[in-house]
N, C-alpha and C positions, 0 to 999 in steps of 0.2 A: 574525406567527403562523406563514407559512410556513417561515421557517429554524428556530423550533423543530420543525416538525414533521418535518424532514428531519434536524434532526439526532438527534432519540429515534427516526425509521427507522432513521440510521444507526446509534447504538445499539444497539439491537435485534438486527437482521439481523449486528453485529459480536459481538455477544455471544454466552457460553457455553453456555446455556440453551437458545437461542431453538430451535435444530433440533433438540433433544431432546424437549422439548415438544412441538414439532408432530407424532414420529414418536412418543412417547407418546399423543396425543390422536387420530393416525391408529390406532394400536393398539387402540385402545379400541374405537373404531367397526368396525374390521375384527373384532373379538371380538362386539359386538351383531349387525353383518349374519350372521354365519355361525352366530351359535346360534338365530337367526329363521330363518336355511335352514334347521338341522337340522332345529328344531320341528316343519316345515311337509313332509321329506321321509320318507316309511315307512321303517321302518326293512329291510326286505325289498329296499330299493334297493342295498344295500350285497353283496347274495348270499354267498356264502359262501368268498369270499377271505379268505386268512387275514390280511394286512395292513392293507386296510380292513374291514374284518368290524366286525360293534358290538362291543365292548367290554365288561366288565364294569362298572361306578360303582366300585369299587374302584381297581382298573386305572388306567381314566381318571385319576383322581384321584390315583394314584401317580406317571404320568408327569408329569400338569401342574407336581405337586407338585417333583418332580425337575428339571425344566428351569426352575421359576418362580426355586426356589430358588437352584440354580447360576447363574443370570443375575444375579441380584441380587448376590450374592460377586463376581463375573466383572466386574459395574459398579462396585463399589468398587473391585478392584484396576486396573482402565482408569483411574479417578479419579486414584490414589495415583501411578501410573506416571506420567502427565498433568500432577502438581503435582511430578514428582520431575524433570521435563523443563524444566518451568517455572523452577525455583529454579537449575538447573544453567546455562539458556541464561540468565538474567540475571541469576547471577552472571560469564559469562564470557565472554558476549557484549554485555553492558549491560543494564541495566532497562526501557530502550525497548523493547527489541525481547520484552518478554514481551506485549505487545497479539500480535504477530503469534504466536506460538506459542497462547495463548488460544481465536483467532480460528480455528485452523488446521480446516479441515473434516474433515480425516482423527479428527482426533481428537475432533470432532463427532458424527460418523455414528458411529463405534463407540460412541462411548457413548449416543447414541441408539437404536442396535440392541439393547442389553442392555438395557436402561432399557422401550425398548416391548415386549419380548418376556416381561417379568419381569409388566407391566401385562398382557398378553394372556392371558398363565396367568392369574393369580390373576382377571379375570372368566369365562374360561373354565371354571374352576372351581367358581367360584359357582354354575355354571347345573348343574352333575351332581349328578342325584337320584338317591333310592335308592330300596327299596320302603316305607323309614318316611316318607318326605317326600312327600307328596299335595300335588300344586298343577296347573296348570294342562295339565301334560305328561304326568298318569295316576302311576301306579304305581314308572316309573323312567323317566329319562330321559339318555341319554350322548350329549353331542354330536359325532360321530363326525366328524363335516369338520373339524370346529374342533380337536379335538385331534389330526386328520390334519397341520392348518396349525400345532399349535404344535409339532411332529416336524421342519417345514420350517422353520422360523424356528428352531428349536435347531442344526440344520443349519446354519442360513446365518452363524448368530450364532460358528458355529468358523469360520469362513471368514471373518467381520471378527477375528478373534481374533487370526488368525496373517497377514493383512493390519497390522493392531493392532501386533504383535511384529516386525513388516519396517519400519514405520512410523515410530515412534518413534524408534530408532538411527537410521535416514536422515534423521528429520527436524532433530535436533540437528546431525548433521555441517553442519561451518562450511562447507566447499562449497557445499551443501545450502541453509545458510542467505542466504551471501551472494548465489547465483545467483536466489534468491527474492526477494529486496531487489528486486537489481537488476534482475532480469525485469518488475517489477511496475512499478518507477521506468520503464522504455522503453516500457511498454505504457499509461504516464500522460502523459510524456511526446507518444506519440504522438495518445492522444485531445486532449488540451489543445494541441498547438503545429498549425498548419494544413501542408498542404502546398505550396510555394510555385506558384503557377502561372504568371507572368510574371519571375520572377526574383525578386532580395529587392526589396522596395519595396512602397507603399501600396497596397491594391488599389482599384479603381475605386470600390465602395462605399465605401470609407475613403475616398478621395478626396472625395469630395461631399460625407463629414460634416465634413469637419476645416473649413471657412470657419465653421460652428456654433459652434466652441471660445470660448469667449471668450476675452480680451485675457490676463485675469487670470489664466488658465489653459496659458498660450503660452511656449514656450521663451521664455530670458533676461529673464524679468521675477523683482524682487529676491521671493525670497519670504521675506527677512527684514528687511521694513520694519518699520517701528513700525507703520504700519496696512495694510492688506489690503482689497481692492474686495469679498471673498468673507465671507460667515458660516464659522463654523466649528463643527462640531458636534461636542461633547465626549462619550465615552464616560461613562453611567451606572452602570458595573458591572467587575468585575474577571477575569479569568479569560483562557485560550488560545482566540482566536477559531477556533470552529470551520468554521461558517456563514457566505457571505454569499451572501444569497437576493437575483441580481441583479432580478428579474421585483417583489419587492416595492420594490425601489429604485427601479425606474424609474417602477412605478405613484406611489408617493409622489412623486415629482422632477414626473411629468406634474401633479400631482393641484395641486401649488404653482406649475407650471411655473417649472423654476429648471432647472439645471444642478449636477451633481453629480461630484464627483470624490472617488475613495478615495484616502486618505491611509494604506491598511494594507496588508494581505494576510493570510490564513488561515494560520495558524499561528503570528502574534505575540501577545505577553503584552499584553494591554489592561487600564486601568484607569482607575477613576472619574477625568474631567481628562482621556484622551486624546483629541488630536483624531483620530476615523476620518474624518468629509468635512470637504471644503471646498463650502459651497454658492453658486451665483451666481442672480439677485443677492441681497443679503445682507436687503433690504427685504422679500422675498417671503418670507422662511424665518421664520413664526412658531413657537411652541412645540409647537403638534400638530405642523408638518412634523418638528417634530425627534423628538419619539415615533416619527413612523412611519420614520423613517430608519434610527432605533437598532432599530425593531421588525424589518429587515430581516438584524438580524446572531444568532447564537448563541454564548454563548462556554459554556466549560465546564473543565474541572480538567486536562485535558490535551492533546494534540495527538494527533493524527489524520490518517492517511494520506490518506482520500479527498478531501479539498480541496486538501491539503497537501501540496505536490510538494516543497519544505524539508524535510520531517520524512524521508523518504527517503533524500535525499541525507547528511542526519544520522545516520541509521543507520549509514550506509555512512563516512562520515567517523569514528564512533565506533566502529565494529570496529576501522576501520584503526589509532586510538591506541591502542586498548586492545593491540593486538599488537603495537604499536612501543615500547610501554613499558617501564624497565625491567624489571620484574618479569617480564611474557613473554617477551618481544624475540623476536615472531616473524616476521619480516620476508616469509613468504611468505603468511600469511594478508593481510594491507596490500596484496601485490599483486594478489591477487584481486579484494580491493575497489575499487583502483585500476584494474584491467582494467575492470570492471562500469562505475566514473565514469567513466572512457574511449567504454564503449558509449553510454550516457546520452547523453554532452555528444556524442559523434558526429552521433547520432539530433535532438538538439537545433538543432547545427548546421546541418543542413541543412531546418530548417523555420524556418516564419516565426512570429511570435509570437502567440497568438490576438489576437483584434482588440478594443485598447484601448475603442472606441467604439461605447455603444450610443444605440440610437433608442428610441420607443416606437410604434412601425408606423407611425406617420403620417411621417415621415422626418426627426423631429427629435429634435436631440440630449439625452440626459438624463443618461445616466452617461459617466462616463473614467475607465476602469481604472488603478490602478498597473502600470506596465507595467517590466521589467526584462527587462535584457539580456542577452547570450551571455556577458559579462565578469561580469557580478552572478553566473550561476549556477556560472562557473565557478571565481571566488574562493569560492563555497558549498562548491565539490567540492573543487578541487586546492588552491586560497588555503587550506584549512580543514586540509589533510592536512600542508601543505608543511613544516610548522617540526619536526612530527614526522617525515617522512622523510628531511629533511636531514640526521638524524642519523645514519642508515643507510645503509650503499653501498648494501647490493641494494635495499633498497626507492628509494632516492635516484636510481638509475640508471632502475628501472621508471618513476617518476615523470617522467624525462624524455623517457624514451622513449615515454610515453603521449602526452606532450604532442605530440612529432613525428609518432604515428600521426594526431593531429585536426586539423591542418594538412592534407592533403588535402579534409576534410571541410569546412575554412573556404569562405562565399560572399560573404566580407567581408572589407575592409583593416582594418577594427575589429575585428573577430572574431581574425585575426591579430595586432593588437598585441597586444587581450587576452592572447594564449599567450604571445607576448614579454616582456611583463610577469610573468607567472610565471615566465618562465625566469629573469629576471632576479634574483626576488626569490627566488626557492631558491638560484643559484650563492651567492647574497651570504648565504645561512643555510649553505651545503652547504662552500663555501670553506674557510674557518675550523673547519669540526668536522671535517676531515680531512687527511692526509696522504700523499703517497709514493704508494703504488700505489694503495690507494684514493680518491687525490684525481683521479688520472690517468682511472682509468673515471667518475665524476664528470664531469670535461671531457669526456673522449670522448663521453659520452652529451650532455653540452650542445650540443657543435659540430655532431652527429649532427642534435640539433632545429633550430640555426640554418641549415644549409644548407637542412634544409626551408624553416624562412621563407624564405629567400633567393631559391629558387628560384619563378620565377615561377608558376607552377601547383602549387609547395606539396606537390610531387613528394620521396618518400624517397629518401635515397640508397640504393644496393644494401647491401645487408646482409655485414659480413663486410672483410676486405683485398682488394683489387682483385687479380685474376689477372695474374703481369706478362709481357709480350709474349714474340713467339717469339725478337725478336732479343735478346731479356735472359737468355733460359735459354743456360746452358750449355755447350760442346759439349761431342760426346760422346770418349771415348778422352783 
């Protein structure tokens, strides 16, 4: 129950709606408290300034009229503009990436400003009597604060207008776009990967859980026997796993006392027949544990950044083709995105992986994460980019040269082959689709990344042709 609940929050709070609504419905209330003031202040309060002064009921009723109406036109053309930004970034930046434009708050608020400012007229409205309308307010009544406030919010509402009109151009620019990705990817990054505190390796608490593992669960056991010591719990349903709510995991694993390990991650396509856990032992996992197992997952129609550190990288991998293609072929947006997977995996680099293993307070083990490594994510990034820049010198050279900048950032001989391995497996795509002098920057850029490896601290070389000595130059006369 929990992982749907979090994931129609997350919904929600991602959706286009949801903040327009709230400043619609804060509208509204801001329009009852302030025509309850009016009612309740003389109107003698007001003295005989000409700007707040009362008002006519005619008057009143002109301007509310005037700014209810211009907001409401103002909110369809913010719409049209919004769905014209829409169509443009996902036809030419990809279909993915129209959640994030959607989702965008700039273009939230503005439309939520026109929207509640359109609401706060017309009940501000409602409430201006005249001398035919007898009700509870006498003879006439002009609510002078409140159409003081809706002068301020016509005000404020040109001020998201032309914020609105700065907005949208910068928001579509693919600089714009990509530096958003990737901003977002480092700042997930960062929450999700720990910071290392003794170096890479187990930390103390992980240490004490891992004798809990069981057998069946332990490096170099076959996991493609014909039988298995573990139950295995097949997915009931179909869809992009959005959710997996570890707190109902583990209550369930305590509840059967078993051991639990995920067999997915959040943002693969699941379907009825797949197995998500492996349970231990396999005697203990009746039918209700396997309800409440599957109860701890949500899946749903598409992928989703906020679990989904994949779906990011995807983005970012899907600019870059789409500009490598030939129909674009535009080799400098690729290295932008390439720079951004550079920051990423840097950022990555140097932290440790969250901690595969959890307990449920009492200090025993119940779940084991799918855990994936520096080389997993970076065949997601650079492995996912490479067949497409090999076909490019500039992007092909950027591509190496990224990989030499994350060599320094390695805190690991695995982490280092990992990059070896890309190098490898681009010269053997890059080779062959070129020649002559752009095969030459190609190499140069390769041998540029392998001296890094080479070098024991993973150290660049200096940039450029080496300055040559005093006794090489010249003399003079």
């Amino acid at each position: 129950m929990r992982a749907f609940v979090q994931q129609y929050y997350q919904r929600i709070i991602a959706s286009y709606w949801f903040i327009p609504a709230l400043m619609a419905t804060a509208a509204a209330v801001l329009a009852v408290v302030l025509v309850e003031i009016d009612a309740r202040v003389p109107i003698e309060t007001f003295g005989d300034g000409a700007f707040l002064f009362a008002t006519q009921p005619d008057g009143a009723r002109a301007i509310l009229s005037a700014i209810g109406g211009s907001m409401i036109g103002v909110a369809g053309t913010v719409f049209s503009v919004t769905m014209a930004a829409v169509v443009f970034a996902s036809g030419s930046f990809g279909p993915r990436l129209l959640t994030n434009f959607m989702n965008d708050r700039g273009n939230q608020v503005t439309l939520g400003v026109f929207v509640a400012t359109f609401v706060y007229c017309m009940l501000v409205l409602r409430s201006v009597q005249d001398g035919a309308d007898r009700d509870a307010y006498g003879d006439m009544f002009v609510p002078n604060i409140a159409v003081f406030a809706a002068i301020i919010l016509a005000i404020a509402s040109i001020g998201v207008l032309i914020f609105f009109i700065h907005h949208v151009p910068s928001n579509i620019h693919i600089s714009n776009v990509i530096a958003g990705i990737g901003g977002k990817l480092t700042k997930q990054i960062e929450a999700t990967f720990r910071e290392p505190v003794d170096g890479p390796g187990e930390t103390e608490e992980t240490g004490d859980r891992l004798w809990q593992i069981p057998t069946c669960f332990r490096d170099g056991v076959d996991e493609m026997a014909a039988t298995v010591p573990y139950a295995e719990v097949a997915c009931d349903r179909a869809g992009y796993l959005q959710v997996v709510d570890r707190q109902t995991l583990i209550g369930a694993a305590r509840d059967a006392d078993i051991v639990v390990r995920l067999n997915c991650r959040t943002g693969e396509f699941v379907h009825s027949g797949r197995i998500l856990f492996h349970a231990w032992p396999s005697e203990r996992v009746s039918e209700e544990t396997r309800k409440a197992l599957l109860a701890s997952i949500a899946t749903g129609n598409e992928r989703t950044p906020s679990d989904d550190l994949m779906f990011l990288f995807d983005e970012l991998v899907e600019i870059a083709a789409r500009a490598l293609s030939p129909g674009v072929n535009d080799p400098f947006t690729a290295i932008t995105c390439l720079d951004w997977l550079m920051a990423a995996m840097a950022t990555l680099a140097g932290r440790d992986g969250p901690d595969p293993l959890h307990d449920d307070g009492d200090g025993r083990l119940r779940v084991i994460d799918r855990r994936d490594s520096f080389g997993d994510y970076l065949e997601m990034s650079f492995g996912h980019v490479r067949q497409y820049a090999a076909s490019d010198m500039i992007a092909g050279e950027r591509f190496l040269l990224c990989l030499a900048e994350l060599v320094p950032s390695c805190r690991s001989a695995a982490q280092r082959s990992a990059i070896a391995f890309q190098r490898q497996a681009f010269l053997a795509l890059a080779r062959p689709a070129h020649s002559g002098a752009a095969l030459a920057t190609i190499d140069r850029a390769g041998e540029w990344l392998d001296a890094s490896l080479r070098h024991p601290r993973g150290r660049l070389p200096p940039p450029g042709p080496a300055f040559p000595s005093v006794a090489d130059a010249p003399a003079e006369g």
